[in-house]
C-alpha positions in Angstrom: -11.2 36.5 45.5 -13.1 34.8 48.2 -14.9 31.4 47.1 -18.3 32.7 47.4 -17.4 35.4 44.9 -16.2 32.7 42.3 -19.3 30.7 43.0 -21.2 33.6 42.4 -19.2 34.3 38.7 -19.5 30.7 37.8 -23.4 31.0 38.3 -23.5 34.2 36.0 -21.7 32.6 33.3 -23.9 29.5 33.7 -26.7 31.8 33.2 -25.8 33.6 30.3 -24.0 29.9 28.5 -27.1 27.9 29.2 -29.6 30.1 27.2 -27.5 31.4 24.6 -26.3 27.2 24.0 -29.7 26.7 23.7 -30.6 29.2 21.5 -28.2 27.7 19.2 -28.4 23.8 19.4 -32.3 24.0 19.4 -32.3 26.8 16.6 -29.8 25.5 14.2 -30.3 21.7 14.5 -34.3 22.2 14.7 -33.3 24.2 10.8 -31.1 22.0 9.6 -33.6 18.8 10.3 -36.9 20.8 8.7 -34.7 22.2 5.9 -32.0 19.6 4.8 -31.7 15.5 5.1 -28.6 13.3 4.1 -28.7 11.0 1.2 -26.4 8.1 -0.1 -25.8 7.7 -4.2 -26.6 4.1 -4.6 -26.5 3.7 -8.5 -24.2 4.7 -11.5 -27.4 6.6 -12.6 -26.1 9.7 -11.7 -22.6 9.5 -13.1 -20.4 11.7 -13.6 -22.0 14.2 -11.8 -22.4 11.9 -8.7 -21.0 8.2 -7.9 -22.3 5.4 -5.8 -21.3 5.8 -2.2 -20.9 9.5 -2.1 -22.7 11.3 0.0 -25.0 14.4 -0.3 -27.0 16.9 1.6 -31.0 17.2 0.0 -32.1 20.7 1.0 -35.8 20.3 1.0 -38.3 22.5 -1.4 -41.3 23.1 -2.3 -42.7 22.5 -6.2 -42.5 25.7 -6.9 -38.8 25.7 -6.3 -37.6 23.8 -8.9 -36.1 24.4 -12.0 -34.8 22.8 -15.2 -31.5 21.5 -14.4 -31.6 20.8 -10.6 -30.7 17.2 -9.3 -33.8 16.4 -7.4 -34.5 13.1 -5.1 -37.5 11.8 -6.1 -39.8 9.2 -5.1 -42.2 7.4 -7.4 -44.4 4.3 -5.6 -44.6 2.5 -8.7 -41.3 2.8 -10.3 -38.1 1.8 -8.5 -39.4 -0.3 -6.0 -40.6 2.3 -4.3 -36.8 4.1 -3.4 -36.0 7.4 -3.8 -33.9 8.1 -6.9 -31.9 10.7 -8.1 -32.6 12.8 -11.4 -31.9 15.8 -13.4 -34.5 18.3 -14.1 -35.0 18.1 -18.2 -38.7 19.3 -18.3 -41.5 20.8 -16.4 -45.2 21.2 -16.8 -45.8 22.9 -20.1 -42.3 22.4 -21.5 -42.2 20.3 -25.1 -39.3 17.9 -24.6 -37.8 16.9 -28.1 -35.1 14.3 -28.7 -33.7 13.1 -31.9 -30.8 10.9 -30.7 -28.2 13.0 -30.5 -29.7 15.9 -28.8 -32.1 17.8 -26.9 -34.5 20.5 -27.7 -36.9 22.2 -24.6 -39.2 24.4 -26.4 -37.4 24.5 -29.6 -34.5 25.6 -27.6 -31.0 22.8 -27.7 -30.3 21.6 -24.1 -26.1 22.4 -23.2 -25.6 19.0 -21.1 -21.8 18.7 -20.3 -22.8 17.0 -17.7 -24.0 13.9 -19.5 -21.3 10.3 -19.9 -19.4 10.3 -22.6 -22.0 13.3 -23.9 -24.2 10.6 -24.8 -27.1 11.8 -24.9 -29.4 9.0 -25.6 -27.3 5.6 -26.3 -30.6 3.2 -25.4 -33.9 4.4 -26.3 -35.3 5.9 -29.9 -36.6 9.3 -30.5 -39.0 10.5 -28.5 -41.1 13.7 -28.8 -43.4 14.5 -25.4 -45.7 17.3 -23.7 -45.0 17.6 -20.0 -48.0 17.5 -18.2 -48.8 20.5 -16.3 -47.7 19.9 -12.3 -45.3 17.2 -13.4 -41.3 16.7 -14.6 -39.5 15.2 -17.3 -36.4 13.8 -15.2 -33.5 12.3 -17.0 -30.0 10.7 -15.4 -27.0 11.9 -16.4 -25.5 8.5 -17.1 -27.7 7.7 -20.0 -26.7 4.3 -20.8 -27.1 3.4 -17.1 -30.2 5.0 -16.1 -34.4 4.2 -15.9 -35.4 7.5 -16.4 -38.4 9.0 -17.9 -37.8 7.5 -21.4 -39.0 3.9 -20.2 -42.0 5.0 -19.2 -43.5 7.5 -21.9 -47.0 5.9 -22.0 -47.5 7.1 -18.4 -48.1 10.7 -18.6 -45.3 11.1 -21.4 -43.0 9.5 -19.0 -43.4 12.2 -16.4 -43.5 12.3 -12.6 -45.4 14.5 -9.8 -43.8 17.2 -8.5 -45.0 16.7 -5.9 -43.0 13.3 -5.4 -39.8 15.4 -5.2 -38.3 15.1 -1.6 -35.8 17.7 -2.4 -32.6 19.1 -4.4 -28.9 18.2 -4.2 -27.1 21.0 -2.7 -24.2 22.4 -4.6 -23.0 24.4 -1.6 -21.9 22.3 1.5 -21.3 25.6 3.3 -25.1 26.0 4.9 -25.3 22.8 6.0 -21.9 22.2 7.3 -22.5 26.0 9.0 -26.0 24.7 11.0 -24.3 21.8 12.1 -21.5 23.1 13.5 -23.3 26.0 15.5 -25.8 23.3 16.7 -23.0 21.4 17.8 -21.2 24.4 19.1 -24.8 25.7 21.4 -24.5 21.8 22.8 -21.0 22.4 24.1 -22.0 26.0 25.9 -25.1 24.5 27.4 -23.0 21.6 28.6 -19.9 24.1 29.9 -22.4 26.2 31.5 -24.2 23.3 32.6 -20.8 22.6 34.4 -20.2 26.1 35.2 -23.5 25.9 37.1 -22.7 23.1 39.1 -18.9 24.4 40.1 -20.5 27.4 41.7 -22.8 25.4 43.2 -19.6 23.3 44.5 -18.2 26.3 45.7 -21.1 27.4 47.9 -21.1 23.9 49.9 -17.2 24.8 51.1 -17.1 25.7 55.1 -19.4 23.7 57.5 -21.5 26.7 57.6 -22.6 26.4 54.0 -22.6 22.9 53.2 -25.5 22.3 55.2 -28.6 23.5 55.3 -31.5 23.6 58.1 -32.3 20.3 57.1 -28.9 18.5 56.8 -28.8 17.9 53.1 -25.6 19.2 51.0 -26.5 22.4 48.7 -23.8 21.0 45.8 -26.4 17.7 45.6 -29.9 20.0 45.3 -27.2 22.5 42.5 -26.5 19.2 40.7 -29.9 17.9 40.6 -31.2 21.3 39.5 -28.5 21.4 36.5 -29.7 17.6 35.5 -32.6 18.9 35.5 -32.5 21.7 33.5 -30.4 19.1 30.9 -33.4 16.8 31.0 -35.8 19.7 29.9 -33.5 20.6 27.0 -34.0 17.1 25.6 -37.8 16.2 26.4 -38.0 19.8 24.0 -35.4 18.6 21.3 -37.5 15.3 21.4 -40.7 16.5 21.5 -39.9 19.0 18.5 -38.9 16.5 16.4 -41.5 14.1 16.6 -43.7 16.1 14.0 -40.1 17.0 11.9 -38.4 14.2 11.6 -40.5 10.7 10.3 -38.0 8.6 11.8 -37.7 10.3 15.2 -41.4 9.4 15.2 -41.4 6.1 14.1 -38.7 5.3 16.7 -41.1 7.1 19.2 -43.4 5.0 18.6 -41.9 1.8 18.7 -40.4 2.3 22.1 -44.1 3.3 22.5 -45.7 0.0 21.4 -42.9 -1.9 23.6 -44.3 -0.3 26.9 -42.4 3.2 27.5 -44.5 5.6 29.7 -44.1 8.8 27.3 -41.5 10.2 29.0 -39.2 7.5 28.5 -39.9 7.4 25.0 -39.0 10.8 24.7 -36.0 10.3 26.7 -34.4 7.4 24.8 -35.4 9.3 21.9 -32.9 12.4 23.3 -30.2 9.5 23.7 -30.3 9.1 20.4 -30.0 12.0 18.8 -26.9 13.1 21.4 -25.6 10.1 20.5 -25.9 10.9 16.8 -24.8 14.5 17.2 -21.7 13.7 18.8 -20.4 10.4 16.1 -21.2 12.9 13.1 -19.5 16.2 14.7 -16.5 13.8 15.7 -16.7 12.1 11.9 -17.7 14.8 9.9 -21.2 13.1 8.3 -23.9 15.0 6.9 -27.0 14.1 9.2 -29.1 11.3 7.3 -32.6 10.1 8.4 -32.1 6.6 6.9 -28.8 5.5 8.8 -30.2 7.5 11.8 -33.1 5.8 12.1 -32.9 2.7 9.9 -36.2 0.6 9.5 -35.8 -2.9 11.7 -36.5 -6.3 10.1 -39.5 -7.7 10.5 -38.0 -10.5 13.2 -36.6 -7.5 15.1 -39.7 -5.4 15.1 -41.5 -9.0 16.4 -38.5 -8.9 19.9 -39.1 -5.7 20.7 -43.0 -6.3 19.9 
């Protein structure tokens, strides 16, 4: 086959791998960041079910989707600091949450928690007997002895939170996540290979002195690889652009390199660094995405450098 004809093949193939790469990275990465974020157990709270340092995957839901028994991360402003915290489902708006010491009634009806340490149920607070505000949760821990739950704090709206402050549910199920993540990872390697393909038939139209030149003396494989660039350059101003109203710390990274004098373009552009730069240590380690070690907050004497 004559050079021009495998120029020609490489072109096609770039043109079929560069959209359908696309389609995936941008489709299954954009889901995963609107649908799911990475968290890290930081307390015994949660034991048994979950210890400190393992990680999880928060697929995030909507009020409505909750239900008794789900692990949800939650944040409160005034409790905990401020930090997200994870708890167990006990009661929802309506519900009449009963506890005698040793066990649990919802509605008159006993609560099976095997899930509880030691199946103590409650070792450090009395008796308690609440009505769950409408549009709010009763949220226990499972490690009972170890955990500020709603029990300290059953003056306030029977010791109840928002719904609302729920950020999203432990996934059981790695198999989704892990799923998006690998077909995003695997629509970056075709755009790349036909990104390469692209260029190599570029290549192999420059060979002969009649074809590596044009009218005005500039080689064709230079104008193909400055064409593929830019068609890689496009991909990420989109990715970047797309996740600046998805992803809080995409933004707030935005705007720092904003407020430290990048035109828009460059913001955008060490923005898509980043996140290539992310995909490929997590796809090479196996991590979860999470938006806290991705984009960590800087100290205040680093956000005064770079100010």
């Amino acid at each position: 086959m004559s050079q021009r004809g495998v120029g020609s093949g490489l072109r096609v193939a770039a043109w079929v791998l560069v959209p359908l790469g696309l389609v995936l990275a941008l489709g299954n990465i954009g889901y995963f960041l609107t649908h799911y974020q990475g968290a890290i157990v930081m307390s015994e709270a949660m034991e048994p079910t979950y210890r400190p340092g393992e990680r999880l995957a928060i697929e995030r839901i909507d009020a409505g989707e909750i239900r008794r028994g789900d692990v949800v991360l939650v944040h409160v402003p005034d409790r905990y600091q401020g930090r997200p915290v994870l708890q167990r489902v006990i009661g929802m708006g309506g519900d009449h949450v009963v506890c005698d010491g040793n066990r649990i009634t919802v509605n008159g009806k006993p609560v099976d928690e095997p899930y509880v340490m030691h199946g103590e149920v409650n070792p450090t607070t009395g008796p308690y007997d609440v009505q769950v505000p409408d549009g709010r949760l009763f949220l226990l821990g499972d490690h009972r002895a170890n955990s500020n739950d709603s029990r300290f704090f059953l003056d306030e709206q029977s010791g109840s939170v928002a719904a609302s402050a729920v950020l999203g549910r432990v996934q059981k199920d790695f198999t989704a996540p892990a799923v998006l993540v690998t077909l995003g990872g695997l629509g970056i390697v075709l755009t790349l290979v036909g990104i390469g393909l692209g260029i190599g038939g570029g290549h192999g139209r420059t060979e002969g002195p009649a074809a590596a030149r044009g009218s005005s003396g500039k080689s064709c494989m230079v104008m193909s690889r400055r064409t593929k660039n830019q068609r890689l350059a496009t991909v990420g101003c989109v990715w970047a652009f797309v996740s600046l109203t998805r992803s809080p710390g995409a933004r707030a990274h935005y705007d720092r390199r904003r407020e430290a004098g990048d035109r828009h373009i460059a913001a955008q552009r060490d923005l898509f660094n980043r996140f290539m730069g992310m995909l490929f240590y997590r796809l090479q380690n196996g991590h979860i995405y999470d938006e806290a070690i991705a984009f960590p907050q800087p100290s205040p004497e680093l956000a005064a450098a770079v100010a």
